[in-house]
N, C-alpha and C positions, 0 to 999 in steps of 0.2 A: 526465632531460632536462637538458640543459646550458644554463645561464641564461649572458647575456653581462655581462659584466664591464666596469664605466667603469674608466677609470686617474684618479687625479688624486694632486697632491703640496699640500702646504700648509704654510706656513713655523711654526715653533713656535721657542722660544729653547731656542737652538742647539743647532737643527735643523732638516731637510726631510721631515719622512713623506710617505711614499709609502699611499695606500691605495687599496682597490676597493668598487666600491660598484654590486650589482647588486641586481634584485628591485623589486616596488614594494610599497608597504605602510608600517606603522609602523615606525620606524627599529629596529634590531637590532646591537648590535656586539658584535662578536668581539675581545676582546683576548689573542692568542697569547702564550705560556710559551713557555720553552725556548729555542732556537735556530734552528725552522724558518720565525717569524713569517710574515706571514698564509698563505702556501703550506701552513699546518700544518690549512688550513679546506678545502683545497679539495673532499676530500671529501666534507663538510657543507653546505655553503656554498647550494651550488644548488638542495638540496631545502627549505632555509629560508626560500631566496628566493620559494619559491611564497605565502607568507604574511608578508614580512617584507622589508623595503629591509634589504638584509643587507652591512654597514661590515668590512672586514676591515682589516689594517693591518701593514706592519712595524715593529714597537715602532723608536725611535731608535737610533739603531748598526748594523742587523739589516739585511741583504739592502740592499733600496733607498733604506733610511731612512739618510740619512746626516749623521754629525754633522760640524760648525762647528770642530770641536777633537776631532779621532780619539782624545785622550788624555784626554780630560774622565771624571771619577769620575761615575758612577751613582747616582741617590737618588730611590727609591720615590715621593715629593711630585713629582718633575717627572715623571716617566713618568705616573701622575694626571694633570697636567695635561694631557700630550699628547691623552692618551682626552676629557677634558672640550673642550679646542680641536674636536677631530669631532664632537661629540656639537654643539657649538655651530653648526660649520660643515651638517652636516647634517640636523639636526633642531633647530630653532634658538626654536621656540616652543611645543615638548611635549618634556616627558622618555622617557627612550628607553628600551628592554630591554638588559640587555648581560649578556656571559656574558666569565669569566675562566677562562683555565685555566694552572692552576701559579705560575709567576712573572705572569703577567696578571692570575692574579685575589687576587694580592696586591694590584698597582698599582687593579683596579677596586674593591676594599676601602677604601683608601685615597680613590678618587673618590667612592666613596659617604658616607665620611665627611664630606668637602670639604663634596661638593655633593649634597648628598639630593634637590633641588629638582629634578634634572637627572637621577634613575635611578627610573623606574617597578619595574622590579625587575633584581635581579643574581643569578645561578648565578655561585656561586663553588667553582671544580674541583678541589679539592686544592691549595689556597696554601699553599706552604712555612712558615708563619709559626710557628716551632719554640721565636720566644722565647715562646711562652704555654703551652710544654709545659712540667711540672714539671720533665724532666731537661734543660732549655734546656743548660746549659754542655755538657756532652756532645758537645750539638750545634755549637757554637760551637766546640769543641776540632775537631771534621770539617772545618768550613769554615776552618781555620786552615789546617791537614794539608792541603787540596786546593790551597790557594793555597801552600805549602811545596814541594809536590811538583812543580804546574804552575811556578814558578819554577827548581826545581834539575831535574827532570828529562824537562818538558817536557808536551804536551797531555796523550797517548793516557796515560802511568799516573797523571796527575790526574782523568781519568776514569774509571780504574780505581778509583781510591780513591774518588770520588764514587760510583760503583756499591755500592761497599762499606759505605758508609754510610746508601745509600736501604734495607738491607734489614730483612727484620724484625727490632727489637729488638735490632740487635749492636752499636747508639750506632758504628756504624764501626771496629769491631775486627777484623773482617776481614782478610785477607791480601787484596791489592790482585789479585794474579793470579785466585785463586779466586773474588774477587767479578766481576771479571770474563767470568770462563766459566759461573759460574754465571748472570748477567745482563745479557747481552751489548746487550740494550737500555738504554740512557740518554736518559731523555726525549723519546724516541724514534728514538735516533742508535744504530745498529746497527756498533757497536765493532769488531767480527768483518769487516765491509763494507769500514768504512775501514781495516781493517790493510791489509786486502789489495790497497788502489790504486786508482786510475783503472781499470785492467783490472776490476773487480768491478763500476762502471759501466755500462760498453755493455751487459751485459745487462738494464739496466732502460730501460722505454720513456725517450722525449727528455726528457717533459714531468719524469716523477719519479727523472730522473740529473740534469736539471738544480735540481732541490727540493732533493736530496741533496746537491749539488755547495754550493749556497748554504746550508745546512744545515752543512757542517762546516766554511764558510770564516765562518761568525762561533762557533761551537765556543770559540776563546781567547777572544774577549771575552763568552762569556754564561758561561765557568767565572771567566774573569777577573775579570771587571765586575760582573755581574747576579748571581751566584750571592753574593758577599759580601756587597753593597749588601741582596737585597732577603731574604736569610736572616736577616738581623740586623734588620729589620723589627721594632718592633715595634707593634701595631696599637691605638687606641683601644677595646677592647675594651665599656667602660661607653657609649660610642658607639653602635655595633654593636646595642646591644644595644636603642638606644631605638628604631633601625632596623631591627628581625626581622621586622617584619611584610613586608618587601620583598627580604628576604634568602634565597636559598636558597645553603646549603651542601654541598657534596656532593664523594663520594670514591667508586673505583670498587670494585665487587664484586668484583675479582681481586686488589685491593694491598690489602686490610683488614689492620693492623696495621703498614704499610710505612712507613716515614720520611713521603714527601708525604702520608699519607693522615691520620695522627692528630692534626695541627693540627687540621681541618676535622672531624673527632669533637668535638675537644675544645672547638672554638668551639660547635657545637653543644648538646653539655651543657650549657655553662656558659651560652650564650642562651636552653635551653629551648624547641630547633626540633629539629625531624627533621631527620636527614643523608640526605638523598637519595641513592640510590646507581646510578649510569650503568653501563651494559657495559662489561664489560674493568677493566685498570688505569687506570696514569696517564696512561698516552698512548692510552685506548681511543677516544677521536673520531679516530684513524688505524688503530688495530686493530678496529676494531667499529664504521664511520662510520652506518650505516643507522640502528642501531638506537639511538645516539648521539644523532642526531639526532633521532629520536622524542621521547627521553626528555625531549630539553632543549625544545621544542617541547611537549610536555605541560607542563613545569617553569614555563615563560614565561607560559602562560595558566593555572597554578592560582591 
């Protein structure tokens, strides 16, 4: 059943997010990773709403959300704040549920730090946060190489090299083409799709060529912007830690061992919580939405 969706925008330092907000119930937010911001829920969205005022949103930059200064550098602490301004503007006198996923649930990590006061619980999905992995530099050499590449040779083999560094174990040593081919998905931006045009378009319905279409026209600023700013994150850890009782961490049953996936192991260990594990990869609330949303739905009320 399709739930209807309010539009609204609300001014934040600088910027205008754009978010939706259907469903009635205790507030619930969604804060999107990646590149396809809140279009990245829609498959979720509605089945949560039967239990849940479900906040969706496009992070700053992203689709609708538009920034003050198209040129402004990106920092983990303000994207935080964006999410706590909703969380104020719509549930303004109880603390609210919210789920992260990828670069999102870096930013909601960060909000919970802030403001504990203001998050009843958080599912955090696989947040990149690679500096609290012991091979951090490594990692840190990728995100160099990607911004290297996307400057001298442009988006699509910056994303090739990004693909080559999400995979298991090979710290990004990969050859750019063959990671590629071998993992033509990138946070869930279908590599193979966009080579091939606007013609590979029209055969997707209106709704998700135009998801697609917004999807790879902010592409340069979330390898550009987002992927440097919130990779090099590094998180309050001893924090975190006094906070587990409200924390779920979680990575998906198909990317075990994967770049996104072994932060969230490793926060895990080191707090002394279960790492819940969702359907699919990293992008499985688009690959596997049903049973996705199950899990995260059970995750909210244990």
């Amino acid at each position: 059943m399709t739930c209807p969706a309010t539009d609204g925008s609300l001014r934040v330092n600088g910027a205008t997010l754009h978010y939706e907000v259907r469903g009635r119930g205790p507030l619930l937010l969604l804060v999107p990773g990646g590149s396809g911001g809140a279009a990245a829920f829609d498959q979720i969205a509605d089945g949560l709403a039967t239990a849940y005022t479900v906040a969706t949103y496009d992070p700053r930059g992203m689709s609708r959300s538009v920034l003050d200064d198209p040129g402004a550098e990106q920092r983990v602490a303000e994207h935080a704040d964006d999410a706590l301004r909703l969380l104020d503007l719509l549930s303004p006198g109880e603390p609210a549920r919210v789920f992260g996923a990828s670069s999102g649930a870096v930013a909601a990590l960060r909000l919970l730090t802030d403001r504990p006061d203001r998050i009843e619980r958080l599912v955090a999905h696989e947040p990149p946060l690679v500096e609290v992995l012991p091979d951090a530099p490594a990692h840190r050499a990728l995100v160099a190489r990607v911004q290297e590449t996307l400057h001298a040779q442009g988006l699509m083999p910056a994303m090739a090299v990004f693909a080559a560094g999400l995979r298991k174990d090979d710290g990004g040593a990969a050859e750019p083409k063959a990671a590629a081919e071998a993992s033509p998905q990138v946070r869930g931006v279908d590599l193979r799709g966009a080579a091939a045009g606007p013609q590979a378009a029209v055969r997707l319905p209106r709704r998700a060529a135009a998801r697609a279409e917004r999807t790879m026209a902010n592409l340069p600023y979330f390898v550009g912007r987002i992927v440097p700013a919130f990779m090099s994150y590094v998180p309050d850890v001893p924090r975190l830690a006094t906070l587990s009782d409200r924390l779920v961490l979680a990575g998906g049953e198909d990317s075990r061992g994967e770049l996104p996936y072994r932060p969230a192991a490793f926060l895990a260990e080191r707090l002394g919580t279960a790492l819940l594990h969702f359907p699919g990869g990293h992008t499985g609330l688009t690959t596997h939405p049903a049973e996705f949303g199950e899990r995260l739905h059970k995750a909210l009320l244990s």
